[in-house]
N, C-alpha and C positions, 0 to 999 in steps of 0.2 A: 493465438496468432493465426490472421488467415493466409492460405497458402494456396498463390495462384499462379499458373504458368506464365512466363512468358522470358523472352531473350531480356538479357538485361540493357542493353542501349537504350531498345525500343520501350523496355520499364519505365528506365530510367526519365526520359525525357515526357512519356507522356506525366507522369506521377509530379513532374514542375510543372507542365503545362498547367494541370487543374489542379496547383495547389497557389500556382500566383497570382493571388486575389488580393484588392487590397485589403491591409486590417482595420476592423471595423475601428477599433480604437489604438492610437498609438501611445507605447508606453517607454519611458527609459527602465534601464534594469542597475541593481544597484554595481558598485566596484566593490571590489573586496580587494583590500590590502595588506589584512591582518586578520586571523583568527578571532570572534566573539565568543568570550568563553560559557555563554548561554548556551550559543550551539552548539557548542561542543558538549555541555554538559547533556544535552538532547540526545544528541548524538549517541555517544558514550550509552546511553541507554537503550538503546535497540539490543532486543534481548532475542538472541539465536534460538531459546527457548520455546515462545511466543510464535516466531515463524514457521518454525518446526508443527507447533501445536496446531496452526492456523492451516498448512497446507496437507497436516495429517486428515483432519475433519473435512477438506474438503474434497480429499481422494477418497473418502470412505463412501462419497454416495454413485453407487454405479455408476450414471453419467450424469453431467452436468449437458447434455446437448440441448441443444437452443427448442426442440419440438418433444422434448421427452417430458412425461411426468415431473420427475424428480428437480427437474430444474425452478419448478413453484418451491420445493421446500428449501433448496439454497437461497431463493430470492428471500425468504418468511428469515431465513436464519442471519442472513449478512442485517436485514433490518435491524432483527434482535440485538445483535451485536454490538451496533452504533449505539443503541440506546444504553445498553450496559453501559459502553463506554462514555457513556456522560451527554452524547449530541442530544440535543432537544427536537431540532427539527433535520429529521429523516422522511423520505416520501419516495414513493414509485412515482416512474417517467412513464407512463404511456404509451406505446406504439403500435402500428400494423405492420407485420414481416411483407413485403412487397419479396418473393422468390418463385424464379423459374416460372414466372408471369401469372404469377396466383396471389391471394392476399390469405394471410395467417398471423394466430393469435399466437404470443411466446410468452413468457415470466416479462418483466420488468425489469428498467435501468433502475438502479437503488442511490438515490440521491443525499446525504448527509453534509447539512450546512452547518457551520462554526461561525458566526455570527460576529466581525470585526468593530474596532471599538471606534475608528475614528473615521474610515472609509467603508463600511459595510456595504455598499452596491457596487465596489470593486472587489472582482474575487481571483483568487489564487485555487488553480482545478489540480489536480492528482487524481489518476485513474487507470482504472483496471477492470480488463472483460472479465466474467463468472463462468460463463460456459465453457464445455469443452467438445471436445467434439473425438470422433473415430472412424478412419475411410473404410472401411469395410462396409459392406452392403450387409444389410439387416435393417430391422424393427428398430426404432430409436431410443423406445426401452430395454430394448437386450440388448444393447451392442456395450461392453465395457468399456468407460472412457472415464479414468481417475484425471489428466489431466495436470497432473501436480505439474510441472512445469511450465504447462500450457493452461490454464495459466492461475495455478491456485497461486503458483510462488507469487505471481505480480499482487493479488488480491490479498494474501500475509501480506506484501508489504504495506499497503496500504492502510492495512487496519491496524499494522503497528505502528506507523505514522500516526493514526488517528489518538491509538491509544497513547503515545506521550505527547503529540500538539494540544488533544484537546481539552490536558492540564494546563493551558499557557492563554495569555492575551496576546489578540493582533491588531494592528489597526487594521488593515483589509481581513476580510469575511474570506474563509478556505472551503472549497467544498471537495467532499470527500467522495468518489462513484466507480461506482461499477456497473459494467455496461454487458446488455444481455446480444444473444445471437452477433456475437464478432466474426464467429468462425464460417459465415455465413455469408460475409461480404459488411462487415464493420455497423451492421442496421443498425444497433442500438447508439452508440458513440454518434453516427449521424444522425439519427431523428433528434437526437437530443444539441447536438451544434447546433441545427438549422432551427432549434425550438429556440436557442438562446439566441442566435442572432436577428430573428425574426424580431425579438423581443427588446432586442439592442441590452442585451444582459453584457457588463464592463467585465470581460474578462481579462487578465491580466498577464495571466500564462496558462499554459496545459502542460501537464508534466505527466508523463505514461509509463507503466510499468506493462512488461508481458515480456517472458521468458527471461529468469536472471539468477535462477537457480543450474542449468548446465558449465561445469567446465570441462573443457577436454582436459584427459591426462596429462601430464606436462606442461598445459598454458599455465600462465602467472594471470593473475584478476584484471581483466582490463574492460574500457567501456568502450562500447560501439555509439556511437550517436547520430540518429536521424532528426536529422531538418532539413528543410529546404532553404533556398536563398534568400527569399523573403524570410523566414526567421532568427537570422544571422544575428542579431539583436542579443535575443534570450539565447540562442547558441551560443554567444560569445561568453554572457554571463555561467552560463554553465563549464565551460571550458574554465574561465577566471576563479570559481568558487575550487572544482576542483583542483588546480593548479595550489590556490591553497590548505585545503584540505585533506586532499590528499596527492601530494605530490608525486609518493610512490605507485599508483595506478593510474597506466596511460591512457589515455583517454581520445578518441579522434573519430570524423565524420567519418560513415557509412555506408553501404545503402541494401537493402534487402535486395537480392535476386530475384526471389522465389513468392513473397508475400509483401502483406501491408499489417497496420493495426492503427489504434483508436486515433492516432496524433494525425493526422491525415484526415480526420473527421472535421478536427477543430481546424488546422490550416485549414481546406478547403473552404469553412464557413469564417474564415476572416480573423482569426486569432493566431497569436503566437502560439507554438508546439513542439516539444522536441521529444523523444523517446530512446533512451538510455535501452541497450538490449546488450544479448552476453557475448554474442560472437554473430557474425552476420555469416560468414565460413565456416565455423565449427560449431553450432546450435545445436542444441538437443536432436538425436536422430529418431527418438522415439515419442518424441510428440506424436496426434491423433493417433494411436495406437493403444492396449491396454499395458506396457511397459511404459505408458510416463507417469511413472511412480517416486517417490522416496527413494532413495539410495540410487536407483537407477537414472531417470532423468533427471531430476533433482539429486546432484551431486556432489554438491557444494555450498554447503550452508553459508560457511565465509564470503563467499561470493554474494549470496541474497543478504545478506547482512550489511557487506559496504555498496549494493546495490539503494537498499531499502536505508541505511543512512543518509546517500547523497542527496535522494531527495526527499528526505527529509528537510534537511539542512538547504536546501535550494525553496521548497516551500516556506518553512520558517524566514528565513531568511528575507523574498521576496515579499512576504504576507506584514510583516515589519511587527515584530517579535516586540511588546511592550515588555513583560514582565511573567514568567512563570509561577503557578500556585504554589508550588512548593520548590525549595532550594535543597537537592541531595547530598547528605553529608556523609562522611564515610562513616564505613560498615563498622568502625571498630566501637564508634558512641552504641549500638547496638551487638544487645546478647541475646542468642537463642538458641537454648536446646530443652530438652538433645534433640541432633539435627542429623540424620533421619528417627521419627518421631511418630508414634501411632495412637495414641492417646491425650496426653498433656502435654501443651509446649509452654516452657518459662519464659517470656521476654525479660530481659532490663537492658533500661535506658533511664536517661535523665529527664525528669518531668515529664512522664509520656501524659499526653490529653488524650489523643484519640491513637484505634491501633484498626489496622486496615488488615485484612486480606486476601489478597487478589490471583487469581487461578492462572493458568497458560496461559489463556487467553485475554490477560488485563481485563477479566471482569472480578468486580468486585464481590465476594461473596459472606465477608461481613464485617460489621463497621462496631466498635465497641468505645466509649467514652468514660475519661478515667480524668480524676482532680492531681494532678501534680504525682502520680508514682512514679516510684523508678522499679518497680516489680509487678508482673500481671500475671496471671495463667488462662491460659483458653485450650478450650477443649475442642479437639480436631480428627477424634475418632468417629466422627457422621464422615466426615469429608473422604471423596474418591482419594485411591491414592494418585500419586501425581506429584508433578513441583508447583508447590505456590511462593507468590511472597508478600510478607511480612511486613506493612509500610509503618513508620511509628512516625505521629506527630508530636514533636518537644513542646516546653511550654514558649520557647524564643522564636517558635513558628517555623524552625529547622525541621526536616523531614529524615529520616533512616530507613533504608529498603535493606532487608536479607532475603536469600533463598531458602526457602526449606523445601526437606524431600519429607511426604505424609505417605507411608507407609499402609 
């Protein structure tokens, strides 16, 4: 999140000034009237686990600041990741830091496209900055700056989106990014707007995660939402999705006081944009700081979880959801122990064909193929300990997911 002064009136009104441009392409957004029990079942799967896992790895590396070393090896690793998780075409976005009237080189926006079946040059955006940052005066390598709030949580949510969209068909093409030096005045989210409208790239919507991990003590989970009037459209839709989805978290416009972030990139360069944040009044107080941490800034997993659901379900949903690889059946056609387990674990199921197992972080780590059993053994004493799990394909093309803990 970047965080810059000023009175809120005089924010407020400049921040529509230069966001009401028109959109390059106009779009309608769908009505929801009823629950699709696709998405829900999508849903239902965001795994607290997973985000946890995601925004522990990515407080572990001193800083993530936009001019430091270390920020190349988050860029190398969020790549990694996509590819695990199944994207085919992943690429670096290119830019020059234009700051404090000097020109600088940084890591790269990390771009991962899903590739739609029936509209592919219409795309559905979800996005989140990698950097972080820390106001203290220092070297940009020593200064501690984990960042978990700011903004690993938005960056889990995104790659657990990735990881259960990018088992599904769409008719539009989703791209999946994360955007470098935010915290710097948003350079990477804009070089790359103005690279797609330059290009007349059909975007569809921009949908932003940053900061969704704080709650204050006492609040109940509610959404903050930033847009402007010009994207009242795709605001509306998001209001309408969760109205039914989730009825019980209130949901209502915005506006930051104190800062901006990526969705302000896309408005200003002519696209719908809204951005879901946790409290616009009660937000993390230890962001840039080295307490934005796990347990501390991050202190509400609940919270990143029906954060990192909604838009899920607001992507799937606009991107026009054909059909899922696999259809989750419950845990009980699926055995497996013993569960915690340090050597040999038993599955049974019915007809297993193939048997999957996939780490915190929905990467796959090994795939084994079986003719119609309903009993396996695999051996799980190499593997870190940790929670994995357990995916079994039946022979009726039915899917079975468990957790185990590998000891």
């Amino acid at each position: 999140m970047r965080r810059v002064v000023f009175l809120f009136v005089i924010g407020f009104v400049v921040l529509n000034a230069k966001a009401q441009v028109t959109h390059l392409f106009e779009h309608t957004y769908p009505v929801i009237e009823q629950e699709d029990a696709r998405i829900r079942n999508l849903i239902n799967q965001v795994s607290v686990d997973s985000l946890t896992a995601t925004i522990d790895h990515l407080q572990s590396y001193h800083t993530r600041r936009w001019d430091s070393r270390m920020v190349y090896e988050v860029q190398d690793w969020l790549c990694e990741t996509y590819r695990d998780l199944g994207i085919d075409s992943v690429s670096l976005h290119d830019f020059v830091v234009s700051y404090h009237d000097s020109l600088y080189e940084t890591s790269d926006n990390v771009i991962a496209v899903q590739k739609g079946l029936v509209y592919p040059d219409e795309y559905v955006v979800c996005g989140a900055h990698y950097d972080s940052y820390n106001l203290s005066p220092g070297h940009p390598d020593s200064l501690r700056a984990p960042g978990a709030d700011d903004n690993a949580s938005g960056v889990a949510g995104v790659l657990e989106m990735t990881r259960l969209l990018s088992k599904c068909k769409f008719e539009r093409s989703i791209m999946y990014c994360n955007w470098a030096a935010e915290e710097i005045g948003l350079k990477g989210s804009e070089a790359y707007a103005k690279d797609c409208a330059e290009r007349l790239v059909d975007i569809v919507g921009y949908f932003n995660l940053d900061m969704i991990g704080y709650l204050k003590e006492g609040s109940d989970i509610h959404v903050h939402l930033m847009y402007t009037t010009r994207d009242s459209l795709i605001a509306n839709y998001v209001f309408n999705f969760s109205e039914i989805y989730y009825p019980d978290m209130p949901i209502r416009q915005n506006w930051l006081t104190w800062g901006d972030s990526d969705y302000s990139s896309f408005n200003r360069s002519g696209y719908a944009a809204v951005h879901t944040f946790e409290d616009v009044h009660d937000s993390s107080p230890f962001i840039h700081t080295p307490n934005d941490i796990l347990g501390v800034s991050v202190n509400n997993m609940d919270q990143a979880k029906r954060f990192t659901e909604l838009n899920l379900g607001l992507v799937a949903t606009l991107a026009g959801l054909i059909d899922t690889s696999v259809e989750e059946v419950d845990s009980e056609h699926l055995i497996v122990y013993p569960n915690p387990v340090s050597e040999t674990l038993t599955v049974k199921g019915e007809s297993i064909q193939q048997l999957e197992v996939y780490n915190f972080l929905g990467q796959r780590i090994l795939l084994q193929s079986y003719a119609d059993q309903d009993e396996c053994m695999i051996d799980v004493g190499a593997l870190v300990s940790g929670i994995y799990f357990v995916r079994v394909t039946h022979r009726d093309g039915s899917v079975s997911t468990e957790k185990v803990v590998i000891l």
